[in-house]
C-alpha positions in Angstrom: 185.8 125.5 47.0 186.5 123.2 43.8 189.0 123.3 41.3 187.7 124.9 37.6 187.8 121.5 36.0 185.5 119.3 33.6 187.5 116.4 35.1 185.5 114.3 37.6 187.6 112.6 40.6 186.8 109.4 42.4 187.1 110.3 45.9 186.2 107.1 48.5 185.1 107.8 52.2 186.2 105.6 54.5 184.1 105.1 57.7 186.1 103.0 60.7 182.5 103.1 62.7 181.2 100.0 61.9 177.8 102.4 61.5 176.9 102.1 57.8 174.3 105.1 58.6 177.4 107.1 59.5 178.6 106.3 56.1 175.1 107.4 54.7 175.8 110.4 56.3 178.7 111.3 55.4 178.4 110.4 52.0 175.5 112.6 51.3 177.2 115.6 52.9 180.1 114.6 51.4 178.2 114.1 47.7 176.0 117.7 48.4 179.8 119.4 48.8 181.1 118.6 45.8 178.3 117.8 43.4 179.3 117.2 40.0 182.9 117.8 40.0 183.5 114.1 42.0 182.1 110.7 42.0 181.9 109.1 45.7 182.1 105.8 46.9 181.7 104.5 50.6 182.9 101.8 52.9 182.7 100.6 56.5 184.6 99.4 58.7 184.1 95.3 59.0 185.8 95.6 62.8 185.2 97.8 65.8 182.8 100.2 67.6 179.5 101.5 66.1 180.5 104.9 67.1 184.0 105.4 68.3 183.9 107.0 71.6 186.7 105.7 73.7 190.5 105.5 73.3 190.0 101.7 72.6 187.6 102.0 70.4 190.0 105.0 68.2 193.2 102.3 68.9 190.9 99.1 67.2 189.2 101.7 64.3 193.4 102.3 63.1 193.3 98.8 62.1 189.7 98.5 61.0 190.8 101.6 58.9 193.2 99.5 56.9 191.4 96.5 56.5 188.6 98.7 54.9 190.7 100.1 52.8 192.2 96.4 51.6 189.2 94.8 51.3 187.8 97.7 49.2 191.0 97.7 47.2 190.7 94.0 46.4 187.6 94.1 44.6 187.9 98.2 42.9 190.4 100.4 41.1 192.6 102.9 42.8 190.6 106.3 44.1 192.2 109.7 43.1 191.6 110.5 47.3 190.8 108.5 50.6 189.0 110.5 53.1 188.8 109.0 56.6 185.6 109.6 57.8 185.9 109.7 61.8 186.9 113.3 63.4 189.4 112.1 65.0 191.4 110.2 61.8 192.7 107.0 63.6 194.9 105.3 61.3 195.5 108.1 59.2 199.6 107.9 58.9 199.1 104.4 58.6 196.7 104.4 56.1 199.2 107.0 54.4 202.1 104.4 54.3 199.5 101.8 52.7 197.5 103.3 50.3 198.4 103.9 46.6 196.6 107.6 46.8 196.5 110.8 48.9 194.7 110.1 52.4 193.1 113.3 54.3 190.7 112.5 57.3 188.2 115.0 58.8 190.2 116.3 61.9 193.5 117.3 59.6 191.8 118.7 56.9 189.2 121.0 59.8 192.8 121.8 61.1 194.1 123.2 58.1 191.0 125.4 56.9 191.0 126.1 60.4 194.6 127.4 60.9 194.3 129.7 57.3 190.9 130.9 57.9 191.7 132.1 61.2 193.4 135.6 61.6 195.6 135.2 64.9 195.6 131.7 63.5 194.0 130.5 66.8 191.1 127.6 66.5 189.4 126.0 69.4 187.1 122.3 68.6 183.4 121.2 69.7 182.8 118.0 69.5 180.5 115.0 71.1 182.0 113.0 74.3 184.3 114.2 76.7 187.4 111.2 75.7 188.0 112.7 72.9 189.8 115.8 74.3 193.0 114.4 74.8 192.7 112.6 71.6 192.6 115.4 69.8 195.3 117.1 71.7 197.7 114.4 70.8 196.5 114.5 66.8 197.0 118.3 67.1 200.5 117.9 67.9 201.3 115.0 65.9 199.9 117.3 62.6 201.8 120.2 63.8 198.9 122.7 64.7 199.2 122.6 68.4 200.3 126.1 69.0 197.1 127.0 67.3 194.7 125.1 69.0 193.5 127.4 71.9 191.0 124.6 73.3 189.0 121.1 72.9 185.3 121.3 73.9 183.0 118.6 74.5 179.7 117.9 75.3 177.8 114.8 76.7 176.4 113.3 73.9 178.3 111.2 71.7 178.4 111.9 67.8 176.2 109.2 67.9 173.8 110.8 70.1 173.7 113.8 68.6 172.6 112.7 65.0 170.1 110.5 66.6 168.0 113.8 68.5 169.4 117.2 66.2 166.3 118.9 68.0 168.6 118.5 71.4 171.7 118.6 69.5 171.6 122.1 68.0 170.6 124.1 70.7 173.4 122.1 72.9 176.0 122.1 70.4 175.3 126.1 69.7 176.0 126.5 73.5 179.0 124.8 73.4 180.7 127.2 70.6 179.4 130.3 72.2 181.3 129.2 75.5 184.8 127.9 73.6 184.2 131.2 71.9 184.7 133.3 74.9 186.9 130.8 77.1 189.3 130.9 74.3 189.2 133.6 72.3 189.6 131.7 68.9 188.6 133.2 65.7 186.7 130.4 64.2 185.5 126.4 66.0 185.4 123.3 64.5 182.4 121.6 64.6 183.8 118.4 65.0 182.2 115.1 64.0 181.1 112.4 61.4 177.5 112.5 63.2 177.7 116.5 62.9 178.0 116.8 59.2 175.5 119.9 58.3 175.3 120.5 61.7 177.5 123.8 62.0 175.4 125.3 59.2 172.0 125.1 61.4 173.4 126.7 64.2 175.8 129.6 62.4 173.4 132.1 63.4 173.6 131.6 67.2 176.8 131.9 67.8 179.8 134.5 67.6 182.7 133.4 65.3 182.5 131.2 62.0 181.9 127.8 62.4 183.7 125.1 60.1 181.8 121.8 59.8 184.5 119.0 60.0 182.9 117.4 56.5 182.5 119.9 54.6 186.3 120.8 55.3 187.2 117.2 54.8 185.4 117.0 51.1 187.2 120.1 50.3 190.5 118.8 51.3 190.3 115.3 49.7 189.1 117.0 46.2 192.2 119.6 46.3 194.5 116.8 47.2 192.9 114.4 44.4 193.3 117.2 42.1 197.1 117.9 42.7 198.7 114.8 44.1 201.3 113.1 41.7 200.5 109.5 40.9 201.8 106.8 43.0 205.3 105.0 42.3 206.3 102.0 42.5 206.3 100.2 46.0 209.3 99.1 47.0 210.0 95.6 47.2 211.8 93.6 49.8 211.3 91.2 52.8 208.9 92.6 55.5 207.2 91.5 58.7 205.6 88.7 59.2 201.5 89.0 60.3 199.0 86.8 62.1 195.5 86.9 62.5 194.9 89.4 60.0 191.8 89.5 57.3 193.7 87.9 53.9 192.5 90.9 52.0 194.9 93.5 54.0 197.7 90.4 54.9 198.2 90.8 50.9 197.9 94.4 50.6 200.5 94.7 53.3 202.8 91.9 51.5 202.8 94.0 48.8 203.7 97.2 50.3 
């Protein structure tokens, strides 16, 4: 899963929850993934919903996204990779027209294992609360794997939720997949989900078709793209928009942009 290197990356996850125990999370999966080939840092979002779980919640966690990721950049040196730890990645194009180093979040880089690991290159998603269907339907297409996604699957539960009570998680969640499985047909689900890191490991055995946990996938992809990105030019300079109300960390990050 890593490159053959001595180097060591910086990789930062970047948690718009405002949950720092999602970040925990995360981070230790994150940390247990790569081991010794990167060093990672964490931050959470200052703004926004605990767990997001609602189309308002994912619109407010875009610009909680980039206010992390200016406040953090304020106070530290660049990372080598940013991944956005929310399956779901809101903010992730902006944060890629921001930041000064490859961004990845957990949804895209699920899609992408997803799409080459699968062999009709058909994937279908389980995940925790039923508005996150047609959010996910919409990132699909905006990434370009729509065709590919054969269906979105929820349960009940939030993420939230599900960390909170794994005993009642796993043997829910394992239902779930073995139903996409044969309402879809899909070669492999996503187990989508900050909350669900480790998650798709526990319940491999019960159900039909490989099972990709959404962090694992996203540690993967941010290592790869730390690994191979080019370094970041110059930014261009010239007069841009004018911004109220903003946190004074990312009004300068954006003046500098």
């Amino acid at each position: 899963m890593t490159p053959d290197t001595s180097a060591r990356r910086r990789l930062l996850v970047l948690n718009p929850n405002t949950s720092a125990s999602v970040t925990a999370l995360v981070l230790g999966h994150v940390r247990g993934e790569l081991g010794r080939h990167a060093v990672v840092d964490g931050v959470t979002a200052r703004l926004g919903a605990a767990y997001i779980a609602t189309e308002a919640a994912c619109a407010i966690a875009g610009h909680a996204a980039l206010d992390a990721w200016a406040a953090y950049r304020a106070q530290s040196s660049r990372p080598d990779a940013l991944l956005l730890g929310c399956f779901g990645d809101p903010g992730l194009f902006a944060l890629r027209e921001l930041c000064d180093c490859p961004v990845t979040g957990l949804a895209e880089a699920a899609f992408l294992q997803a799409v080459r690991q699968s062999a009709a290159g058909r994937f279908a998603i389980v995940t925790g609360g039923a508005a996150w269907a047609p959010m996910l339907r919409r990132l699909a297409q905006a990434l370009g794997v729509a065709d590919a996604l054969a269906g979105v699957h929820t349960v009940a539960p939030s993420g939230a939720q599900l960390a909170a009570d794994p005993a009642t998680a796993l043997p829910l969640l394992a239902h779930a997949c073995r139903e996409a499985a044969h309402a879809t047909g899909a070669d492999c689900i996503i187990l989508g989900g900050a909350g669900l890191a480790g998650m798709a490991a526990r319940i491999q055995a019960d159900v039909g078709v490989p099972l990709i946990d959404s962090v694992s996938a996203g540690a993967a992809h941010a290592l790869q793209l730390a690994h191979t990105a080019t370094p970041p030019g110059t930014p261009a300079s010239g007069d841009g928009p004018q911004w109220l109300g903003l946190s004074a960390e990312l009004d300068a990050a954006l003046a500098r942009h």
